[in-house]
SEVO-889803 format. One record per residue: x, y, z of N, C-alpha, C in turn. Coordinates in steps of 0.2 Angstrom, whole numbers, plus 5000, padded with zeros to 4 digits. Example, Ala and Ser with C-alpha at 12.3 -4.5 7.8 and 13.67 -1.06 7.14 Angstrom:
<rs>
506649725039506249785039506649845039506449895035506849955036506450005039
</rs>
This chain:
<rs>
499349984893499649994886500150054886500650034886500850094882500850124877501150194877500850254872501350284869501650284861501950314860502150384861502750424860502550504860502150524856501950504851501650524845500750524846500650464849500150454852499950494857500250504863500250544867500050614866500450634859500150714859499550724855499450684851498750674848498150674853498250624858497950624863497750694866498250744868498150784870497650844866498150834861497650884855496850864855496650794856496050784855495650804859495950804867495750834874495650904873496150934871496051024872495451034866495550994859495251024856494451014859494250964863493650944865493450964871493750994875493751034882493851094881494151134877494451194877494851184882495051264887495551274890495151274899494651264898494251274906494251214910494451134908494451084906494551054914494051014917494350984923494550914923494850904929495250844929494850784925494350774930493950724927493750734919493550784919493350784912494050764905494650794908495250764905495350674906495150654911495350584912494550554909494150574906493550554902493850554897494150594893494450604885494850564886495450544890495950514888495650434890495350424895494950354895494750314888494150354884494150354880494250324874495050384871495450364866495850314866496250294876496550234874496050174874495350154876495050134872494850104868494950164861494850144857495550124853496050144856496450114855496550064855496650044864496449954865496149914858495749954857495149894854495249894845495949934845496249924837495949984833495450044834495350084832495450164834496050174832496350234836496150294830495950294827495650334822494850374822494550354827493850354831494050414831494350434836494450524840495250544839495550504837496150524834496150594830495950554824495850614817496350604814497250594813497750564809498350584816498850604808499550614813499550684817500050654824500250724827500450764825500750834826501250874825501750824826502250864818503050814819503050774816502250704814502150654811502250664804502650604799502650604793501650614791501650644784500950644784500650554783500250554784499950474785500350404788500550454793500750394798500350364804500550304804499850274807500050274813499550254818499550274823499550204829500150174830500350094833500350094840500050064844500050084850500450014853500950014859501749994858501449924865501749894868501749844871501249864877500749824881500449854886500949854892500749894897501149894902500449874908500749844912500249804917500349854925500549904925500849934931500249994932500050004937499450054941500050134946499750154946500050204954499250214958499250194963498950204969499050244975498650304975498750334978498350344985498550374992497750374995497950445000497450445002497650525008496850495012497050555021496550565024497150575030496450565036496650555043497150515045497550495046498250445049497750415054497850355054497450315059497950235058497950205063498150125064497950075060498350025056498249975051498050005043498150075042498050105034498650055030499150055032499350025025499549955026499249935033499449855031498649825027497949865030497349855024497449865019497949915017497849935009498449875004498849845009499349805006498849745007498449735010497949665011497549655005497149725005496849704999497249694990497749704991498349724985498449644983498749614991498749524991498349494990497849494990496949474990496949454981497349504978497349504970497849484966498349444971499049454969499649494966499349564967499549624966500149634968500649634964501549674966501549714968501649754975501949824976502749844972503049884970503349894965503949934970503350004972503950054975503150084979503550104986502850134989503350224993502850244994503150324996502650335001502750345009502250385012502350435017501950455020502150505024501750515029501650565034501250585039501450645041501050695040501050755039500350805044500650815049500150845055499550805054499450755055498950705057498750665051498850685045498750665039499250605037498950565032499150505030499150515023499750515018499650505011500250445010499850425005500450385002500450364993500850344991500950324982501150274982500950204979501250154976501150144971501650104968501950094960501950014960501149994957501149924957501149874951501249824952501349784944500749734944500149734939499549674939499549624935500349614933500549574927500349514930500449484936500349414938499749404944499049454940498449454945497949414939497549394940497149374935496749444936496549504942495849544941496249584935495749624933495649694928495949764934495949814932496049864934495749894939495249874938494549894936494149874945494249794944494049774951494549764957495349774954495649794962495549884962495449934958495350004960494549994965494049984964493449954967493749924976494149844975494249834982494649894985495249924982495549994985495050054989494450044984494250114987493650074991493350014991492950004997493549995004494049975004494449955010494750035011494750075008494750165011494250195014493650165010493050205012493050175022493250115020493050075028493650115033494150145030494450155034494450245035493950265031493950335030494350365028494850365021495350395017495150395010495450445006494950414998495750374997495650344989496050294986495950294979496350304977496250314969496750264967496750234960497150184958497150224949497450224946497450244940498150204934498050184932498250144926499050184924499450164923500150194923500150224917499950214912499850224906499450294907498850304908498250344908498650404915498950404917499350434924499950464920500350444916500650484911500550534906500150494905499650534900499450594901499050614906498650644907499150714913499750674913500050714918500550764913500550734905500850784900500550824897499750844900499350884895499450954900
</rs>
């Protein structure tokens, strides 16, 4: 889903005010799971509380077309066949690579992709699961996180 800017800083506001300032990642990425949650689910008023700063008063809070796109991320040890398992398991789900970025860095392996799950039947939910057991087998971690929720969280 996408998220308006309006949405967006509400979001935030709901974060800080609920974490204060000592706040870790994870616990950011619980708050913002959360909200767009209940957003999804037609009820963004839950942990909202009203308009942003900026917003006319009582203006409602419409969340904008969904967006079907992930970033995937992984690091660890550089070792043989990392990115053609991780592009296997990708295929496995029908999963578009979009834009991939990697590198090799004194023995290290990172890399970011920019994927589309528009034409997969799975949820988000169970290609991040296939990503991170085909990491665990190759010993690197793997994270997958939702394009919308990756924005989000990267404006707070």
């Amino acid at each position: 889903m996408a998220l308006s800017e309006a949405t967006l800083r509400q979001i935030v506001q709901t974060t800080r005010t609920e974490l204060g300032a000592g706040a870790t990642a994870e616990a950011v990425e619980a708050v913002v799971r959360r909200v767009v949650a209940e957003i999804e689910a037609g009820e963004p008023g839950a942990s909202l509380g009203g308009p942003a700063d900026g917003d006319a008063p009582g203006s409602p809070v419409r969340p904008t077309v969904p967006s079907e796109r992930a970033l995937v991320t992984a690091f660890g040890r550089n070792g043989s066949g990392i990115m053609a398992a991780l592009s296997g398991t990708l295929s496995r789900y029908e999963v578009d690579v979009l834009d991939v970025q990697q590198r090799l860095m004194q023995g290290f392996f990172t890399l970011i992709m920019l994927i589309d799950l528009s034409r997969s039947g799975a949820d988000v939910g169970a290609v991040r699961d296939a990503l991170q057991a085909t990491g665990e087998r190759l010993g690197i971690r793997v994270l997958l996180q939702h394009e919308d929720l990756f924005r989000a969280m990267h404006r707070i």
